[in-house]
N, C-alpha and C positions, 0 to 999 in steps of 0.2 A: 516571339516570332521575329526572322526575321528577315530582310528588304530582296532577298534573292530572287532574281525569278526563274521562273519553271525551268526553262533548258540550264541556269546553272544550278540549281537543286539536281537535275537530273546525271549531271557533273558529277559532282561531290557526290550524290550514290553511288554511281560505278567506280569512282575514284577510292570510296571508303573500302568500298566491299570488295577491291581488285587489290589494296593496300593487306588489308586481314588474309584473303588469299594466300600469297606470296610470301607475307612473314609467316605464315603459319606453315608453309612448306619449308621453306630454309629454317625453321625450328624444327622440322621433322627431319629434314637434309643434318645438321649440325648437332642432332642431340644423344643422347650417348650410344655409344654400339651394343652395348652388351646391360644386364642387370646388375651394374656394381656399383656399391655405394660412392667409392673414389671418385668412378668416373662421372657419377650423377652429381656431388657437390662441390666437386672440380676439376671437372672437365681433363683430369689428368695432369694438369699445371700446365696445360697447355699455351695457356693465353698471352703472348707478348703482354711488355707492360701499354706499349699504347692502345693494343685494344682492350685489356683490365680497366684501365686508366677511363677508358671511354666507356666503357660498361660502368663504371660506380659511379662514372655521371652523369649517367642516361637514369640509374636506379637512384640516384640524388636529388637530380631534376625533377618531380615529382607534378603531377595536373594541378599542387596545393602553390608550389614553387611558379608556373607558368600563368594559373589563372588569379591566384586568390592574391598570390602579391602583388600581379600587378593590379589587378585590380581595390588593393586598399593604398597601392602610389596615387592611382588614380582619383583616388576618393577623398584620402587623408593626407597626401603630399611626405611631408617628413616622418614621418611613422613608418608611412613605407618602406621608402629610403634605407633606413635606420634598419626594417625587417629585410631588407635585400641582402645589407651588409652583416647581418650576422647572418643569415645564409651560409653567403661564402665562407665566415670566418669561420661556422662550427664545422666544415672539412678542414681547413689548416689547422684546428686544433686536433683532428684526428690523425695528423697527418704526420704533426710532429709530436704527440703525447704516447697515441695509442696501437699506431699502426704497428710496429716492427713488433712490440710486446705482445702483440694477438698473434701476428703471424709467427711467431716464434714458440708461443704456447698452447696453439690450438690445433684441432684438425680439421672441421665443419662447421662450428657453431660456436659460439660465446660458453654453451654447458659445458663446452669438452674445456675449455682453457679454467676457468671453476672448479674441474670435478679434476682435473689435473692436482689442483693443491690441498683441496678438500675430495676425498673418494668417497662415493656413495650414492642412493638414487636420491635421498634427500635433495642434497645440491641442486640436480639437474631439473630435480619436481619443479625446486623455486626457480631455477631459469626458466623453463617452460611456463610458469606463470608470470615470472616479471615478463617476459617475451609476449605473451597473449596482450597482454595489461597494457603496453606501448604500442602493439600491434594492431587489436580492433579498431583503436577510436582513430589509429590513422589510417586503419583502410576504409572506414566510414566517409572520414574526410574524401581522402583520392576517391571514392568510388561517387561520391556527390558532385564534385567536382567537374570529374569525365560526365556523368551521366546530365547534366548541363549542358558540357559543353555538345553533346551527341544532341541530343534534343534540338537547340540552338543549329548547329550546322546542317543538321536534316529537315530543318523547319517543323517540326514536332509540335503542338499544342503543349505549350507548359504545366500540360496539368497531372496530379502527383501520380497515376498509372503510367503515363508516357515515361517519363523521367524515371518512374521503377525498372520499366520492362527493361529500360534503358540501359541501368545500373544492374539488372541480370545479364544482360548480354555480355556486358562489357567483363564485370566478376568470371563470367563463366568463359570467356577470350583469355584472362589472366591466369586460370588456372589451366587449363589447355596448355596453354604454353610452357606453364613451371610443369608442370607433369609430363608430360612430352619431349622437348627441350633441355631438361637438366640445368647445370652450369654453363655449358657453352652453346645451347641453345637461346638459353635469356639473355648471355653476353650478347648474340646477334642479336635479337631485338632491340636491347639499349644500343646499340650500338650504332642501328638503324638509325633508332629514335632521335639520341643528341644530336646526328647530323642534320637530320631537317629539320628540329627545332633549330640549332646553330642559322642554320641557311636561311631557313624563313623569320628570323630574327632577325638577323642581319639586313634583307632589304625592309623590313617592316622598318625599323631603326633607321634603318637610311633614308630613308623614305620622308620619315617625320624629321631629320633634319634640315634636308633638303625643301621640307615646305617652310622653314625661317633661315633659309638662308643659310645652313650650319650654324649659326648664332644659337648657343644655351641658354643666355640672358632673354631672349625673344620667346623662347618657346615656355620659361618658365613665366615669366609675363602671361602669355598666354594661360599657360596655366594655373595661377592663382584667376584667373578671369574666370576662366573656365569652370573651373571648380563650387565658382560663389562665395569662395571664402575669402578672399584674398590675401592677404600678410599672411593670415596664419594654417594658410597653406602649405610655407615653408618653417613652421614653426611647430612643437609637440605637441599634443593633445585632441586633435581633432579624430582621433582613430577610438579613444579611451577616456577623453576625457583632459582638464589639465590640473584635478583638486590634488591633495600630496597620496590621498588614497589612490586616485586614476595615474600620479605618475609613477608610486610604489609595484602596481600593476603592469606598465609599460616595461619597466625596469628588470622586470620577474620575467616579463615572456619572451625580452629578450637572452637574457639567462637559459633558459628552457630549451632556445632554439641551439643558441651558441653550443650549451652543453650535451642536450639529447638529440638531435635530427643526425649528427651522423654515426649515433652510438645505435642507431635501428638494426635490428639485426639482419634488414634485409641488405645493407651496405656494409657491415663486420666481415658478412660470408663472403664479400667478394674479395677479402684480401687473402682468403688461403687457399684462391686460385691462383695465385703467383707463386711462378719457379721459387723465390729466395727471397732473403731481408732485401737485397739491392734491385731485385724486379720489385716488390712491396713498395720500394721509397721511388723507383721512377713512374709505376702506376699510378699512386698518389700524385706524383706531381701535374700527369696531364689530367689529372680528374681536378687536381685543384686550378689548372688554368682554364680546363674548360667551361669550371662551374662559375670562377669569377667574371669570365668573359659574358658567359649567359647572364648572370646575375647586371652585370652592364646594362647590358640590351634590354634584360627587365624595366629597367628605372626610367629608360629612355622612351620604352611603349609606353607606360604608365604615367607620366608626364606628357605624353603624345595624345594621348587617351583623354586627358584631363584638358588637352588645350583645343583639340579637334573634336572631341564626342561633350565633351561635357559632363558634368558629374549626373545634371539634370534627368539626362536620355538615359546615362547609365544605368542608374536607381531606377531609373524605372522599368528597363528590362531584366534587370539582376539586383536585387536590394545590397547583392555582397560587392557588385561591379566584376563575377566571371563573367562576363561575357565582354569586360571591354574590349581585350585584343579583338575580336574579330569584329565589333564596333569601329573598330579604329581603321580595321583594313578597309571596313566598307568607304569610310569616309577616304582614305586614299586613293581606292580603287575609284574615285570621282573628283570631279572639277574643285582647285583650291580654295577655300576658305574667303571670304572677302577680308582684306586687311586695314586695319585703323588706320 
C-alpha cells in the first residue's frame, strides 16, 4: 500500500484510464489499412530510422529493465550496476553482430532467416519453439512486474487476486494493441512509452542529485548507509552471494543478459521494419543511445532509492524492491532528508 491520499489516488485513476484511452485510439488511428501480412509486420518500411530506433527502445526498455533493476541497485549496490551495464551492452552487441545479417536475411521473423538456408517446416516448428521457450518465462516476468507496479499505483490491497486481476488487464491491453495496431501501431506505443519514461527519469534523477548537492561520492555514502550494508554495497555478492559457486552464477547471468535480452524475438522483428541495411545501422544507433541513456538514469534512481528510501521500507513493501522508483518519488515529492 501505498502513502497517497485520496484526491491523488483519484489523480492517477483518471490519469491511468485517460493514458489507455488515447493509446489505444492512436493504435487504432496508426494500425494497418488493409489485411496484409507486409503491412501488419511492417508497417510497409515505413518507419524513419529515429522512430524504429525509438520503438526497439521502448520494446527494450521492458517493466523487468525499469522496476526489477532498479530495484536490485537499490538492494544490492554493485550487482546492480553490473546488471544495468549489460543491459546496455547486450543491444551494442546486436547492433554491430546481428543486425544488418537479420535484416538482410529475413522477412518477419527469426524463422524466415533459418528456413532461408535450411527449407522446411521442421526448421520453423524449432523456431516456434525456441521462440515460445524464451518467450513465456519473460512475459511472466514483465506481466508480474506491471501487475505490482498497477497494484502499487492504484493502491490496490496486495493480495494475490488483486495483483491477478491486475496482470489480466494489463495482458489483455498488450494484446489489444499487437492485434489491432500491427507494426506501426506498437511502434506508436513504444514510442510513446520511452519518452515519458526518458522525461520522468530524468527529473526523478535530477531530483536525487540535487538533494546531495550533485556530489556522486555523497549520494553513494548515502547509500551504503542506506542500504545496511555498507562497503559491500559497492562490492559483488550481496544480490547472489560471494562463494566461487554464487560468483560462478553472477557471471552466467550476466552472459545470459549480454547475450539473449536483445536476441528476443520481439526486438529481432523490429529490425525488418526498416527501409535498408543503412536505416537498420541508424535505428540501431538511436535505440542504442536511448537505452544507455535510460540505463543511466536507472543506476542513479536506484542508488537514490537506496540513500532516500532505504533498503529497510523497500523489503518490506516489495521483497524484490519493484516498487522502489515510486518509493523514491514519494520521498522527493517531500520535505529533504535531515543531513549528518
Amino acid at each position: 500500500m501505498n502513502d497517497f491520499s485520496s484526491g491523488t489516488q483519484a489523480i492517477v485513476l483518471v490519469m491511468f484510464t485517460t493514458l489507455v484511452t488515447v493509446t489505444l485510439m492512436m493504435c487504432i488511428m496508426a494500425g494497418p489499412d488493409r489485411d496484409d501480412l507486409t503491412n501488419f509486420y511492417t508497417g510497409y518500411l515505413s518507419l524513419t530510422p529515429l522512430k524504429n530506433g525509438l520503438a526497439i527502445a521502448g520494446d527494450y526498455i521492458s517493466a523487468a529493465t525499469v522496476l526489477s533493476t532498479t530495484g536490485i541497485i537499490a538492494l544490492a549496490g554493485y550487482d546492480g550496476y553490473v546488471l544495468a551495464v549489460s543491459t546496455a551492452l547486450s543491444l551494442v552487441l546486436l547492433m554491430f553482430l546481428l543486425a544488418e545479417p537479420l535484416r538482410n536475411a529475413g522477412r518477419f521473423t527469426m524463422g524466415d532467416v533459418l528456413a532461408r538456408n535450411m527449407p522446411g517446416r521442421a526448421v520453423r516448428i524449432a523456431a516456434c519453439v525456441v521462440t515460445l521457450s524464451a518467450t513465456l518465462p519473460f512475459l511472466v516476468v514483465q506481466l508480474s512486474g506491471a501487475g505490482s507496479l498497477l497494484t502499487f499505483i492504484l493502491n490496490i490491497p496486495h493480495a494475490a487476486g488483486a495483483r491477478t486481476a491486475c496482470i489480466v488487464i494489463i495482458g489483455s491491453l498488450m494484446i489489444i494493441y499487437a492485434a489491432i495496431g500491427g507494426m506501426r501501431g506498437t511502434a506508436l506505443i513504444q514510442m510513446i512509452k520511452i519518452v515519458l519514461l526518458l522525461g520522468t527519469s530524468v527529473v526523478v534523477a535530477a531530483l536525487v542529485l540535487n538533494r546531495f548537492d550533485w556530489s556522486p561520492g555523497d549520494i553513494l555514502r548515502a547509500a551504503q548507509h542506506g542500504s545496511g550494508a555498507g562497503p559491500a554495497f559497492l562490492q559483488q555478492g550481496l544480490q547472489l552471494g560471494t562463494s566461487p559457486v554464487d560468483r560462478l552464477d553472477f557471471v552466467s547471468l550476466q552472459f545470459t543478459v549480454v547475450l539473449g535480452v536483445a536476441c528476443l524475438p520481439h526486438i529481432t522483428m523490429r529490425l525488418y521494419s526498416a527501409q535498408d541495411v543503412p536505416a537498420v545501422r541508424r535505428s540501431m544507433s538511436w535505440a542504442v543511445g536511448t537505452v544507455t541513456t535510460f540505463c543511466l538514469l536507472v543506476i542513479i534512481m536506484g542508488t537514490g532509492a537506496a540513500a532516500l528510501v532505504g533498503s529497510r521500507y523497500i523489503t518490506a513493501a516489495d521483497p524484490h524492491g519493484r516498487t522502489s522508483v515510486l518509493m523514491l518519488s514519494q520521498v522527493l515529492g517531500g520535505p529533504p532528508p535531515p543531513r549528518a
